[in-house]
N, C-alpha and C positions, 0 to 999 in steps of 0.2 A: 528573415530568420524564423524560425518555427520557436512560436513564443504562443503560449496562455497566459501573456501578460499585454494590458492596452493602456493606453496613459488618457489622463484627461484632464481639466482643467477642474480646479474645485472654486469654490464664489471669490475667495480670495484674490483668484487671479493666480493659484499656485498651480504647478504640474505634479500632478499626484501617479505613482501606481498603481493598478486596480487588477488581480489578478481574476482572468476568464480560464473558467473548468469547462470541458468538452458535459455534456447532455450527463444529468446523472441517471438513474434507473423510471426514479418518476417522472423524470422530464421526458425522457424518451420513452416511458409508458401512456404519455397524458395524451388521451383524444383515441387510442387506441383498443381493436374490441378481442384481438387475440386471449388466447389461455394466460397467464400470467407463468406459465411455465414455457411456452412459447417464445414469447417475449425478452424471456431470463436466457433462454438457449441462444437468441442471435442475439440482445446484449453484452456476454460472455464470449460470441464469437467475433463480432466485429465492433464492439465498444460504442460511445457516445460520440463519436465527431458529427456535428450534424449535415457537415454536405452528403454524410451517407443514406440520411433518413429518409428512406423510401425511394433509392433509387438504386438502379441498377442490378444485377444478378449477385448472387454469392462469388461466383469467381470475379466480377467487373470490381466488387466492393473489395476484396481479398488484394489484387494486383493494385486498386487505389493506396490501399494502407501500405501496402509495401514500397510503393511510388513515396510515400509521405517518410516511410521509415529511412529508408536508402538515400535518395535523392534529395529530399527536403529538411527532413529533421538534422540527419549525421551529418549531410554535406554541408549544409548551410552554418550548421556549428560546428565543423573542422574551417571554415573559411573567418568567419568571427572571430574564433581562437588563436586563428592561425598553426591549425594541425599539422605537421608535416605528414605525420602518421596516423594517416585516416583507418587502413586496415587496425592498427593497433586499435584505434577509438570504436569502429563500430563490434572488434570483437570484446571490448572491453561492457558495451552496450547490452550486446547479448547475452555478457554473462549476466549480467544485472538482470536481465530476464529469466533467465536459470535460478538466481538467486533472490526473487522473490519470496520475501515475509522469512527470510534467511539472513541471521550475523552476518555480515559483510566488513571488511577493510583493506585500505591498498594493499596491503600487503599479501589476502587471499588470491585477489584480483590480478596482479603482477604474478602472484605463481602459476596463476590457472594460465596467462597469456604466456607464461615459457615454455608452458604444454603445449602451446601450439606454433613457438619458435616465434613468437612474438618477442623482445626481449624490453622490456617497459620496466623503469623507475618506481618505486612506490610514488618518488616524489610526483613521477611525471601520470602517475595513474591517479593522485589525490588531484592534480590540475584536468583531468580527465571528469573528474566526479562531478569537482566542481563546473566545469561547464556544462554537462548535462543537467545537473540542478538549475543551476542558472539560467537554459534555458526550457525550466519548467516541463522538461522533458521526463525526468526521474524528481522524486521527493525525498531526500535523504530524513528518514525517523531516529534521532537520539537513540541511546541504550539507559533509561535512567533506574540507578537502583533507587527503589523506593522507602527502603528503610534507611540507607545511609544518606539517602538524600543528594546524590551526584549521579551528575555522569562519566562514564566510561568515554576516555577521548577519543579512540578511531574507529567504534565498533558502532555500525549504525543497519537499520534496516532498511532498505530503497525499496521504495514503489514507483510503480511507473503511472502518467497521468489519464492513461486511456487503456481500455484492456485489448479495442483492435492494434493496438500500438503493440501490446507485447504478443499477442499472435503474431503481427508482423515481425516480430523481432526474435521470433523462435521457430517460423517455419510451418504457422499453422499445426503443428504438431500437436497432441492431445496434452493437456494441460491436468494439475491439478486440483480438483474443485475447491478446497481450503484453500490454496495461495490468493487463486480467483477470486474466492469469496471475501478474504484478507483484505485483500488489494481494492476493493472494490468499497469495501466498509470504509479504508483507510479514506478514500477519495470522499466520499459520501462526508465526514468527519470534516475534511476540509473545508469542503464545499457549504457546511451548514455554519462555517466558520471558529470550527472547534483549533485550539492546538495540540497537536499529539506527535507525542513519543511513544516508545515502547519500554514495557516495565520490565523489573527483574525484580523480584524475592529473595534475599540472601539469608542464609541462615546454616547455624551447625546442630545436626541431629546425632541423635544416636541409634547405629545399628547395630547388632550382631556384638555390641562389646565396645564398637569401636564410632568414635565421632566422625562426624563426616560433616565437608563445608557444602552444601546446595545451594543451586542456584535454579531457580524456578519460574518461569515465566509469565508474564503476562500481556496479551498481545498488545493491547494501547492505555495508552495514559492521556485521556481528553483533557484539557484544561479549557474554559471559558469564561475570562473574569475572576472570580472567585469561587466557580465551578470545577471541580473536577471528577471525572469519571472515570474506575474502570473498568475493561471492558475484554471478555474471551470471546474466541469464537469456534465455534465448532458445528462439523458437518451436519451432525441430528444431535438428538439428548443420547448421551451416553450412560453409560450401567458403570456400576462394578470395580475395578481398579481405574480405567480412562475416566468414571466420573472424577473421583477421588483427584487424580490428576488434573482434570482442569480447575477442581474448584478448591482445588487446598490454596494455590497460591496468593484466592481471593481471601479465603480464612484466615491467612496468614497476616493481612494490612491491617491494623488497627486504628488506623484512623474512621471515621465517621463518615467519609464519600461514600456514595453509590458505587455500588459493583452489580457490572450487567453481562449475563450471558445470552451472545445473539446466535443462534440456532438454525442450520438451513435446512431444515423439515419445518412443514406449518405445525405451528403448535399454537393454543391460547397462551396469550401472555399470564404469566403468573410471579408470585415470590414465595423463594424458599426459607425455607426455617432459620437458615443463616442469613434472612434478609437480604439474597440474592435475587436479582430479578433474572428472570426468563421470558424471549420475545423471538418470534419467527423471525428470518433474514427480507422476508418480504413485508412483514410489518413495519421494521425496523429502516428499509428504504422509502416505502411509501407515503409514511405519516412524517414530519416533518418536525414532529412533539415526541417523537418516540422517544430521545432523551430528555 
């Protein structure tokens, strides 16, 4: 079964679970004397599994991951699951690829699949979720709001664990650089052993005369120990109303965490007046302190 999970034995004598992430950016940059824009380009196109590193042509590596997507990941978890309904599960898959760094719940998911005369269950697409999490194939992220302090029960965001996974899983088709770059942080987060959700802002303003309830985002919610971090992200430093937008929702948290905005144009790291931090997307993968 296609798992980035390995078990092993701890001194005890116990069997432990130990979960194995595909190559992150600096692992698959390390030893290497490309541009680091280079590097970031086939990164983003065929991700970290490592039997790809360094071998093969663009199309040989492309047709690999698709082999891995179709054949190995989906089939092998419709067979574990005992899927009857493979087509339902792998378009259920793809949407998930569609819907990266996107609100997601069965019950989007069940609509989209009657779009395409699929006719699937909420219940039988939450058993779909869960298998794909399960087998470390997607990562389901909470929705938590951060002032009232809960979460939202069925609304989660999914990332997937490899990004040549989700080219494979969309058609090689042109993607976009935010979800990419999302998805990419989110994995990165894990893999340094962070836990994360995604945040929301709730609050009632007033416009025009008239109150209004908002909800405002915030891409992750790191937690480690009794760390937490959070954290936007965004394609370059923005101006103007889109700065305002990203960084209200940080102004908004009155608690005492750090709040970081990770930026994919190189910039010096710096902190802003409202004691936000700013740090490039490649500083932010390379250095390992960077939180």
């Amino acid at each position: 079964m296609f798992s980035l999970r390995r078990h092993e034995h701890s001194p005890q004598g116990t069997l432990r679970e130990v979960r194995v992430y595909p190559l992150t950016f600096s692992e698959f940059s390390d030893g290497r004397r490309e541009p680091l824009s280079v590097l970031w380009k086939e990164y983003c196109t065929f991700g970290g599994m490592p039997e790809l590193m360094g071998h093969g042509t663009p199309l040989e590596k492309r047709d690999h991951l698709k082999l891995l997507w179709y054949s190995i990941c989906l089939g092998d978890i419709a067979r574990r699951n005992q899927i009857r309904k493979r087509r339902a599960l792998e378009a259920a898959a793809d949407l998930l690829c569609s819907f990266v760094g996107s609100p997601a719940n069965p019950g989007r998911i069940s609509a989209s699949l009657g779009t395409l005369g699929l006719s699937v269950s909420d219940d039988t697409v939450r058993s779909y979720l869960a298998a794909l999490e399960n087998a470390c194939l997607f990562s389901g992220a909470r929705r938590f709001s951060i002032r009232e302090r809960r979460y939202f029960r069925n609304i989660r965001k999914y990332y997937i664990s490899d990004i040549g996974l989700l080219n494979a899983g969309t058609g090689f088709r042109e993607q976009d650089f935010l979800c990419i770059m999302e998805n990419v942080i989110f994995n990165e987060l894990l893999a340094r052993g962070w836990y994360v959700d995604t945040g929301v802002v709730e609050s009632r303003e007033m416009e025009n005369g008239r109150q209004w309830f908002r909800q405002r985002g915030v891409c992750f919610v790191a937690e480690k120990g009794a760390d937490r971090v959070y954290i936007q992200s965004s394609p370059a430093v923005p101006d103007g109303a889109e700065r305002e937008l990203l960084l209200r929702p940080l102004r908004m948290i009155r608690d005492s965490f750090r709040k970081v905005v990770i930026v994919g144009s190189d910039i010096a790291p710096y902190t802003d007046d409202y004691g936000i931090s700013w740090l490039g997307l490649f500083d932010f993968l390379l250095d390992g302190k960077a939180l």
